[in-house]
C-alpha positions in Angstrom: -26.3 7.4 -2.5 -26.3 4.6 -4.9 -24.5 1.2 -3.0 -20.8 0.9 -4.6 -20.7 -2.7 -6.1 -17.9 -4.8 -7.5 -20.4 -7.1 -9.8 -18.3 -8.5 -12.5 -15.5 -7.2 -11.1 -12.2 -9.3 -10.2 -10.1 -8.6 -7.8 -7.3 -9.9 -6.4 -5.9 -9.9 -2.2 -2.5 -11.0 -1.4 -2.1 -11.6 2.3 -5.9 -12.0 2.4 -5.9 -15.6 4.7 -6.4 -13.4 8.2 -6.1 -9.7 9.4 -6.6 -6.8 6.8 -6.9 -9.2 3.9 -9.2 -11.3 5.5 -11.6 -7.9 5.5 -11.5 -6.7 2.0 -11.7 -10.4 0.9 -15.0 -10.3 2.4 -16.2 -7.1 1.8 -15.1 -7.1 -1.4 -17.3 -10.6 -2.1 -20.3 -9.4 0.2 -20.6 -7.0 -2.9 -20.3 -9.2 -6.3 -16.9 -9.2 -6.4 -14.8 -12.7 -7.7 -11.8 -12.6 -5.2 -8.5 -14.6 -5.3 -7.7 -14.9 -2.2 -3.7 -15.4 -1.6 -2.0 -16.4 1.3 1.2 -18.0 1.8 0.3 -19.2 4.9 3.6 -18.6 6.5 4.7 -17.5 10.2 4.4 -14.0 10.9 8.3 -13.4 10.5 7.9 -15.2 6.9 8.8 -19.0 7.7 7.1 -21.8 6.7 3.9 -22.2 4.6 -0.1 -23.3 5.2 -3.2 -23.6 2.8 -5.3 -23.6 5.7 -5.5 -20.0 6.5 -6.8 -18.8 2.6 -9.0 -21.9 1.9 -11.0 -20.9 5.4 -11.5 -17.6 3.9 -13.1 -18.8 0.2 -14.6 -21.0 2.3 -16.2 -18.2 4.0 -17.4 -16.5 0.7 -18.3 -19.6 -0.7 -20.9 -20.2 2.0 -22.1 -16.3 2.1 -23.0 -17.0 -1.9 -20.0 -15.5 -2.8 -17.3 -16.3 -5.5 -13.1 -17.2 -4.3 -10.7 -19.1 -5.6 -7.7 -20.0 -3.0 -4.0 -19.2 -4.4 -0.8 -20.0 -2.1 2.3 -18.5 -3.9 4.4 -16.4 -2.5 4.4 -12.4 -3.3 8.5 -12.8 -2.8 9.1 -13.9 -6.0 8.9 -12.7 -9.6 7.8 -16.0 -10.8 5.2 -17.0 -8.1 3.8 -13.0 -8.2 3.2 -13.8 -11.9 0.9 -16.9 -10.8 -0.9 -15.1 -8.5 -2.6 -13.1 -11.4 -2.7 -15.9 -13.5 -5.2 -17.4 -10.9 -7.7 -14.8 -11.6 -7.2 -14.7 -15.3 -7.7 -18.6 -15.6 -10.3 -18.7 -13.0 -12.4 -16.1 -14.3 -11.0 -14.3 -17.0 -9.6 -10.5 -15.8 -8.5 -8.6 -13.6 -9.8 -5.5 -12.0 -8.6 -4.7 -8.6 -5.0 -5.6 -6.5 -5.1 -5.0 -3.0 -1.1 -5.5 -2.3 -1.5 -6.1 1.4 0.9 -9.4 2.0 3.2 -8.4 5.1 5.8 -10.2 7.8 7.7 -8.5 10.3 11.3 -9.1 11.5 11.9 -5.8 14.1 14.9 -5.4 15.8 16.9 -2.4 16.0 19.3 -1.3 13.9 22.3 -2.9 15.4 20.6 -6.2 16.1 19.2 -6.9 12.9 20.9 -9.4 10.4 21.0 -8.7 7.4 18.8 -11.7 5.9 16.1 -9.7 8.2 16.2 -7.1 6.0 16.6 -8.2 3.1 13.5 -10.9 3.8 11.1 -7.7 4.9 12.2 -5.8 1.1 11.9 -9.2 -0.6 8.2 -9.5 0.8 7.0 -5.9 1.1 8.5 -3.7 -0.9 9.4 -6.4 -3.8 6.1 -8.2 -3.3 4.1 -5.0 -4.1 6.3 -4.4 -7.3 6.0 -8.2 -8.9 2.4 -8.4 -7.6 1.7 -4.7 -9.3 3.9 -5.3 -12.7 1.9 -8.4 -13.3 -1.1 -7.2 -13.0 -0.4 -3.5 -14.7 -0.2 -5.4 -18.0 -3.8 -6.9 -18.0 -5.1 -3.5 -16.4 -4.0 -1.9 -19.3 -5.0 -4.2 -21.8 -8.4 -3.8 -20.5 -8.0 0.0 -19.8 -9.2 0.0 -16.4 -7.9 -1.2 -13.2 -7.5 -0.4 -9.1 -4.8 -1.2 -7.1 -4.2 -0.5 -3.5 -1.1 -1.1 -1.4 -0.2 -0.8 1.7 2.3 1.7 3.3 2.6 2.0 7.5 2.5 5.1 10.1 6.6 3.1 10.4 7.4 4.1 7.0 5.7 7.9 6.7 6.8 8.7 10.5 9.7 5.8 11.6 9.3 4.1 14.3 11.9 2.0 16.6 12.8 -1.3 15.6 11.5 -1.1 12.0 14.2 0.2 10.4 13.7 -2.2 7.7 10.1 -2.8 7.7 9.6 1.3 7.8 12.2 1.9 4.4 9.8 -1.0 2.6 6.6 0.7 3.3 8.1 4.2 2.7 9.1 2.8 -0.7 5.9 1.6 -1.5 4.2 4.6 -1.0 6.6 6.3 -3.6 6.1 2.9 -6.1 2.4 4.0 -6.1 2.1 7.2 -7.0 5.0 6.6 -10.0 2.5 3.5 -11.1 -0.7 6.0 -10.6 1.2 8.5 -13.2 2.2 5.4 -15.8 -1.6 4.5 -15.0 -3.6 7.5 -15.7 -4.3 7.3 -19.6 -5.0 3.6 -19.0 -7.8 4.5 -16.4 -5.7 2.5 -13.8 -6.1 4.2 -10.1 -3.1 3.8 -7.5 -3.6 4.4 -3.9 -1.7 3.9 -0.4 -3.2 2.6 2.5 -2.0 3.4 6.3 -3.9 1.1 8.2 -4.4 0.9 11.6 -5.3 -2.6 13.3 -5.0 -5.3 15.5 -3.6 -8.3 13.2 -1.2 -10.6 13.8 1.9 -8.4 12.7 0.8 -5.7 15.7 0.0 -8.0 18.4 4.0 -7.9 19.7 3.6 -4.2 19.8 0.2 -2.9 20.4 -1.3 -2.6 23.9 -4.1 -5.3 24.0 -6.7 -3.4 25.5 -6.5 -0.8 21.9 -6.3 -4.5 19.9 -10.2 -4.3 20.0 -10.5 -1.1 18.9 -8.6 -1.4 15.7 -10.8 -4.3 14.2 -9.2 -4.8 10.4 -13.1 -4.3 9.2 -12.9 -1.0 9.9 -10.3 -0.1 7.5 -12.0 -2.1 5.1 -14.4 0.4 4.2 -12.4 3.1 2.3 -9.9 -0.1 1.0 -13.1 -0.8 -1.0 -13.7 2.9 -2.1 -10.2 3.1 -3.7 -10.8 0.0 -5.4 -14.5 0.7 -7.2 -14.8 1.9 -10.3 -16.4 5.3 -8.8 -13.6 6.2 -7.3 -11.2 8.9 -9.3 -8.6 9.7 -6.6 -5.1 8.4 -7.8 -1.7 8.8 -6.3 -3.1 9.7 -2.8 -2.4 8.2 0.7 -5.1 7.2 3.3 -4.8 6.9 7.2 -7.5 4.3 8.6 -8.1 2.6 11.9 -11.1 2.1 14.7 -13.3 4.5 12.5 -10.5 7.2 11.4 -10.0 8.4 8.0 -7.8 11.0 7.1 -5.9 12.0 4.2 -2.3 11.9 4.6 0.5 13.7 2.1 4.0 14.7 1.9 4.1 18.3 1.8 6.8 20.7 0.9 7.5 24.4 2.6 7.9 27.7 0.6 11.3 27.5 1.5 14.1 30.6 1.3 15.8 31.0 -2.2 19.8 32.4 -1.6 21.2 34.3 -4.5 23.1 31.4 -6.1 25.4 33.6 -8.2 27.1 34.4 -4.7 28.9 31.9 -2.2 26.0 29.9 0.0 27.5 29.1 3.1 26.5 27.1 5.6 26.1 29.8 8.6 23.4 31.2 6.0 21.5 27.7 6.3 21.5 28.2 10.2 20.4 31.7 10.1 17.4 31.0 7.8 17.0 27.1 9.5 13.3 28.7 10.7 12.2 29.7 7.4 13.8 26.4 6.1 12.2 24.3 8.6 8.8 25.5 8.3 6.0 23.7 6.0 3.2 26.5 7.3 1.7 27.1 4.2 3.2 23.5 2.7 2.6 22.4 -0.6 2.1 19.2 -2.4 3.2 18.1 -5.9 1.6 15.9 -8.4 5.0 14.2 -9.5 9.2 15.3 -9.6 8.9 17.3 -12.7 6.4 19.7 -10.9 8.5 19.6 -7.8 11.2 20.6 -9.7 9.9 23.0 -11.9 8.5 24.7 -8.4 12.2 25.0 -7.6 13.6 26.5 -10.8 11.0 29.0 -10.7 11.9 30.2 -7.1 14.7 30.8 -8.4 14.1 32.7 -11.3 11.8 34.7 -9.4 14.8 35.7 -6.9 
């Protein structure tokens, strides 16, 4: 097939100084694109700050023949979110692609964790995604065409322990992005989910190191850079990646039992039926609420 390019195209990476980011920042240039490449630069639990880490990678691009220009605002904030786009539209002129991939971690279980914990894991993650995402919406539709790509976790689709906050951010951003794909779909804006998979700096405290190698970030980087060309038509879909898996994940919905709702419901009924209710064996998936909901009113006009 015919080699998917990003000439002309601009794109912008938040979190793109190491890890993940570090990988579509150069994939993403290996193939024409203009990146920004953003990075605070801070700790891994959010503290502090560094140009080093993005200038490295323009540097990078810059010496593959490639086109970068460094940014190192935060994603935290509504007003440093808004500069990050502005360094692609002064630098050169557009936007085309946002790969929302700026992370921290703060785990400790539910008991343990202080508040400013959570609160500094939303602030980044889940708030990060949404200022980095409104700011850019407005060019994207402007232009009427635009990708974006954030990033959701295994944590946040299946939980895991520790991450109570970290798992409720990237839960919420999967749900931000298929809302953003719907407002996006007569603009020709695409919105996808990313679960990656990898050995970064954020999964070094809690993945065995001898999987570490296995999980390279460049292999997630391939189907990152599918959702974000302009031949890709998907929208509102999440993506499981890591050490050369790919795999389609989705929120699925049983058939359910409908009860007679003109008579009492009780809640022995719910335990007598909790098989039926339980099961997602022949599961479905909706396109938004509305069609969710209109699936339910129609059971139960049909019983």
């Amino acid at each position: 097939m015919k080699e998917i390019r990003f000439d002309d195209k601009v794109a912008v990476i938040t979190g793109a100084g190491g890890g993940l980011g570090r990988a579509y920042a150069l994939l993403l240039a290996s193939r024409g694109a203009k990146v920004i490449v953003n990075d605070l630069g801070g700790t891994f639990d959010g503290s502090g700050s560094d140009a080093t880490p993005a200038q490295q990678v323009v540097n990078e691009i810059k010496a593959a023949g490639g086109k970068a220009v460094a940014n190192y605002d935060s994603v935290a904030e509504w007003e440093s979110a808004q500069n990050i786009i502005k360094t692609a539209i002064d630098s050169f002129g557009k936007i085309d692609v946002l790969i929302n991939n700026a992370g921290i971690l703060r785990d400790k279980s539910l008991l343990k964790m202080e508040i400013d914990d959570y609160r500094k894991i939303m602030s980044v993650h889940l708030d990060g995604t949404f200022f980095c995402t409104k700011a850019a919406f407005a060019y994207m539709k402007e232009q009427t065409y635009g990708r974006i790509v954030s990033t959701a976790s295994a944590a946040g689709l299946y939980g895991n322990f520790g991450q109570v906050n970290y798992g409720a951010a990237k839960m919420g951003i999967a749900g931000m992005m298929n809302s953003v794909a719907q407002e996006g779909a007569r603009y020709n804006i695409k919105a996808n989910t990313i679960v990656p998979t990898a050995g970064t700096r954020l999964t070094f405290t809690v993945m065995p190191e001898d999987v570490i190698g296995k999980v390279k970030p460049g292999y997630v980087a391939p189907i990152v850079a599918w959702l974000c060309s302009e031949q890709c038509h998907e929208t509102a879909k999440m993506y499981s990646a890591g050490g050369g898996y790919f795999s389609r994940a989705a929120v699925v919905e049983g058939p359910g039992v409908v009860f007679d709702a003109s008579k009492d419901i009780t809640v022995e009924m719910i335990v007598e039926h909790l098989d039926q209710i339980n099961s997602i064996e022949e599961g479905q998936e909706f396109a938004s609420a509305m069609e969710q909901a209109g699936a339910v009113i129609s059971k139960m006009n049909m019983s």
